[in-house]
C-alpha positions as CSV (number, residue, x, y, z in Angstrom):
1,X,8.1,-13.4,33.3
2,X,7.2,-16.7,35.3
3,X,7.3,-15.0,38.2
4,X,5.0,-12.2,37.1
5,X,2.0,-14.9,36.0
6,X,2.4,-16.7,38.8
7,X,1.6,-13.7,40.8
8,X,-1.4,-12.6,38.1
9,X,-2.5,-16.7,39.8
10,X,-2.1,-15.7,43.2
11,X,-4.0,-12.4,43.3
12,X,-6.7,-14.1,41.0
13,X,-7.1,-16.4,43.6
14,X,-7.1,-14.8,46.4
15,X,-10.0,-12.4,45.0
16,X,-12.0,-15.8,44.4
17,X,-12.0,-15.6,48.2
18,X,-13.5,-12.5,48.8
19,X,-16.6,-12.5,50.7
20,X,-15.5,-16.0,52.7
21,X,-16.5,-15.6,56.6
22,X,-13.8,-14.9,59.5
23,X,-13.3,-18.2,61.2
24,X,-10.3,-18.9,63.3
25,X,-8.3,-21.3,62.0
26,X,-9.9,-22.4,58.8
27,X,-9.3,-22.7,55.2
28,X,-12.3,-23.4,53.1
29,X,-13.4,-20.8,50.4
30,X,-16.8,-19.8,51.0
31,X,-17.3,-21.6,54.3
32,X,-14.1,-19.8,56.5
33,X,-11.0,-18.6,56.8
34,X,-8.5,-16.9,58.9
35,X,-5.2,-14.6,57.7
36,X,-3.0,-17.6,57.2
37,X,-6.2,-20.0,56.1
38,X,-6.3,-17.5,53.3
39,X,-2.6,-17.8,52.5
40,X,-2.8,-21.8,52.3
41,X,-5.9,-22.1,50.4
42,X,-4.3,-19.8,47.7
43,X,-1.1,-22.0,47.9
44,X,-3.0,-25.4,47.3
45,X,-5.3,-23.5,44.4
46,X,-2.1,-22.3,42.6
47,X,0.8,-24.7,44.2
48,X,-0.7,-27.7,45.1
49,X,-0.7,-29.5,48.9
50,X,0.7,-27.9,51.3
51,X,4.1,-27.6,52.6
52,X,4.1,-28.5,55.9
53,X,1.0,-29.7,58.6
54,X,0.1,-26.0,60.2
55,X,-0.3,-26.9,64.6
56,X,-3.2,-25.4,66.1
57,X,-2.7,-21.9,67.3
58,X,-4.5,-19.4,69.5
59,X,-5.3,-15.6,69.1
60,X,-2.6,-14.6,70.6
61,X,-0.5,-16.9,69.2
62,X,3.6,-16.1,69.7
63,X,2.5,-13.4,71.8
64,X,3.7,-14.3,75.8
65,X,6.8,-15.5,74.8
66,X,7.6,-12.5,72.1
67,X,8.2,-15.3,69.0
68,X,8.2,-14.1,65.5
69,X,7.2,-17.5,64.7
70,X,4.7,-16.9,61.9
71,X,7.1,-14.4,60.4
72,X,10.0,-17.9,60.5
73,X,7.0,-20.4,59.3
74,X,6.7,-17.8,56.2
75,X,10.5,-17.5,55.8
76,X,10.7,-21.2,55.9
77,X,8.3,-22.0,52.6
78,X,8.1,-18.3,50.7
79,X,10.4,-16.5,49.7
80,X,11.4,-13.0,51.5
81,X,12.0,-10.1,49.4
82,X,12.8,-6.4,50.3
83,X,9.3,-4.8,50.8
84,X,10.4,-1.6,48.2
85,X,10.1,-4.7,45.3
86,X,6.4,-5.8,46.6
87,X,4.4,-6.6,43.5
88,X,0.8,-7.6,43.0
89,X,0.5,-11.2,44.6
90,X,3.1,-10.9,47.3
91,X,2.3,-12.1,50.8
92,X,2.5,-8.5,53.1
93,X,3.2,-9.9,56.8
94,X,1.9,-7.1,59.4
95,X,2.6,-6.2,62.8
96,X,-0.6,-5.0,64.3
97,X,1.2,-3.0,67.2
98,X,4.3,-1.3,67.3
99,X,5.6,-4.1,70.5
100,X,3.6,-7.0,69.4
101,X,4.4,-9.7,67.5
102,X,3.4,-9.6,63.6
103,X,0.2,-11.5,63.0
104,X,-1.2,-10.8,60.2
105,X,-1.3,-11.7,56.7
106,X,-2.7,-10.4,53.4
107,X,-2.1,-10.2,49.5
108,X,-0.9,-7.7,47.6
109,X,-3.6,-5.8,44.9
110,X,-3.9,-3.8,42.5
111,X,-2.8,-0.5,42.3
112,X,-5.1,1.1,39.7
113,X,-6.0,4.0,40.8
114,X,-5.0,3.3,44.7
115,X,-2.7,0.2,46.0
116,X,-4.6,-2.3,47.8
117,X,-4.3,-5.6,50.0
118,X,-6.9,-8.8,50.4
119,X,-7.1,-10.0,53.7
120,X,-9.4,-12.4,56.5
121,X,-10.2,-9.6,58.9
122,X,-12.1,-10.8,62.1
123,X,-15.3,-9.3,62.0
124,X,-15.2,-8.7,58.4
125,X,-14.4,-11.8,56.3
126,X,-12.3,-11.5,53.5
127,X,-12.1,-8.4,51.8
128,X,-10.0,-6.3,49.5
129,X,-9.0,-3.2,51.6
130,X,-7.3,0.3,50.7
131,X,-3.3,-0.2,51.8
132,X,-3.8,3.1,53.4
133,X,-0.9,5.1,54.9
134,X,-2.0,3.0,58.7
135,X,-1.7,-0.6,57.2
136,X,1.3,0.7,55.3
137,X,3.2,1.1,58.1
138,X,2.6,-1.6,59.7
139,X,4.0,-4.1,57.3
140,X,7.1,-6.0,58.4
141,X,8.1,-8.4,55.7
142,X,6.8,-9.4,52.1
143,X,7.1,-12.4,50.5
144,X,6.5,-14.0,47.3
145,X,5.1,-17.4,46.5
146,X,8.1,-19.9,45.0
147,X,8.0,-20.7,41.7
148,X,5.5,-23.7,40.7
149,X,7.5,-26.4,39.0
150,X,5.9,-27.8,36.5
């Protein structure tokens, strides 16, 4: 039951971000945010600080070397769940192509009347998107947020 308000929390929050800007490596509501900036402003808003100092990365971060490493930095402070038990508020990690590394990030929405994801898209902003059949399939991993300790 924890679990399930704490994830009530995260969506919550991540909706408060809606409309943001795109900007590459940021993490300010309303001013900018990237994919992951989204993910660690919803973790200080319902967590508190952060867990670890995130390095400066490029666009194509991971990518000439073949490293999964923002699918291990999300291993290392969420917790990784089978993707049939995804729930409102869990962390969907995505693989943009089929031989690339996965780079993106978003939230699990609603589902009422069609299952949807919020997300920083480039060009976009943040936004709360269809999960249509082509975003579907490119999900890799989900996660959920641990359990604040009060």
């Amino acid at each position: 039951m924890k679990a399930l308000k704490q994830n009530q929390l995260v969506l919550a929050e991540a909706k408060q971000w809606i409309g943001t800007p795109y900007q590459h490596q940021t993490s300010c509501k309303g001013i900018g945010t990237d994919c992951l900036g989204l993910i660690r402003g919803v973790w200080r808003s319902v967590l508190g600080a952060e867990p670890m100092e995130i390095p400066a990365y490029s666009q194509d971060w991971s990518e000439p070397a073949g490293l999964e490493s923002l699918w291990n930095s999300a291993a290392d402070v969420l917790t990784e769940k089978d993707p049939a038990d995804a729930k409102a508020g869990d962390v969907l990690l995505f693989r943009m192509r089929q031989d690339a590394v996965a780079k993106h990030l978003g939230i699990l929405g609603s589902d009422d009347p069609y299952q949807t994801f919020v997300h920083a898209y480039s060009g976009h902003g943040v936004v709360e998107s269809p999960l249509s059949a082509p975003w579907a399939r490119r999900i890799v991993a989900v996660f959920a947020f641990p359990e604040r300790i009060d």
